[in-house]
MISERO-34403 format. One record per residue (C-alpha): residue number from 1; residue in one letter; x, y, z. Coordinates in nm, 2 decimals. Example, Ala and Ser with C-alpha at 12.3 -4.5 7.8 and 13.67 -1.06 7.14 Angstrom:
<pts>
1,A,1.23,-0.45,0.78 $
2,S,1.37,-0.11,0.71 $
</pts>
This chain:
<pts>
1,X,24.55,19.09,22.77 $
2,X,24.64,18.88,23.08 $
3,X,24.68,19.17,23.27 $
4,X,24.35,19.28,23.19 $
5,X,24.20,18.94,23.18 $
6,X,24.35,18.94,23.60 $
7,X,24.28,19.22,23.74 $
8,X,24.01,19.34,23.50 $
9,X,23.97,19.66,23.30 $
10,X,23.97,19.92,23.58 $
11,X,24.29,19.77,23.71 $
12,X,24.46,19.78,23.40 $
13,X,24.69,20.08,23.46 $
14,X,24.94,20.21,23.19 $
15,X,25.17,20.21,23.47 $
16,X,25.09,19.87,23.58 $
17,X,25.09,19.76,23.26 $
18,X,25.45,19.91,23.22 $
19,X,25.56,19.76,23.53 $
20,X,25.50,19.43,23.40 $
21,X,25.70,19.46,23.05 $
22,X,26.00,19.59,23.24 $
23,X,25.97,19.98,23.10 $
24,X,25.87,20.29,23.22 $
25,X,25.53,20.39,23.18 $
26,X,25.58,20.70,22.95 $
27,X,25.72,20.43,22.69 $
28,X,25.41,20.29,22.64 $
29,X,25.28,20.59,22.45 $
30,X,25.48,20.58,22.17 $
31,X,25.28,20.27,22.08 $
32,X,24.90,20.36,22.21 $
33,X,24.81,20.72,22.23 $
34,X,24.62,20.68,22.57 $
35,X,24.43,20.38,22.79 $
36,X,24.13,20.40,22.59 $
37,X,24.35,20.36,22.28 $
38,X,24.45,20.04,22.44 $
39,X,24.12,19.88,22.51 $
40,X,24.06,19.96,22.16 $
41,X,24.32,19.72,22.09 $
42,X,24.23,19.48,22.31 $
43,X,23.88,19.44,22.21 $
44,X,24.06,19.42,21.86 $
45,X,24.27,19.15,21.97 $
46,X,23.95,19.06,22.08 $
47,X,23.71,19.00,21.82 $
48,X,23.96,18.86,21.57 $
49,X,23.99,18.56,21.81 $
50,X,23.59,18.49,21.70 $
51,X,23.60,18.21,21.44 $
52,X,23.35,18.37,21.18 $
53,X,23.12,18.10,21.04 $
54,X,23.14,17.90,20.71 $
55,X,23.04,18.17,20.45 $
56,X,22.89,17.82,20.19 $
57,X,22.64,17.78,20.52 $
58,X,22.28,17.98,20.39 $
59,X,22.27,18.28,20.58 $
60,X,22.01,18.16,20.90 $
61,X,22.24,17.87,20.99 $
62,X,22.57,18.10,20.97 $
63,X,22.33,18.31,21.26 $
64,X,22.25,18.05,21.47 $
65,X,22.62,17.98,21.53 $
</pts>
């Protein structure tokens, strides 16, 4: 995700990426089955960093947060 976060999406290579964990790229892809595959995860990663509101709030506060 810091790679991504510095040099944004376009310049988030799987060999870059590689580069900077110390492997060769071709390694990656026994984890992710392609770049877009990775995104996915990121944008995972993502979203589960969104604090989801308190479910007791009635439902048009929990939308205003």
């Amino acid at each position: 995700m810091r790679l991504a976060d510095e040099r944004g999406l376009a310049g988030l290579t799987m060999r870059r990426l590689a580069a900077e964990l110390g492997v060769e790229a071709m390694s990656l892809y026994n984890h992710v089955a392609n770049k877009r595959d990775l995104l996915d995860g990121i944008a995972a990663r993502v979203y589960e960093s969104i604090p989801l509101p308190d479910p007791a709030l009635a439902w048009d506060e929990r939308l205003r947060l």
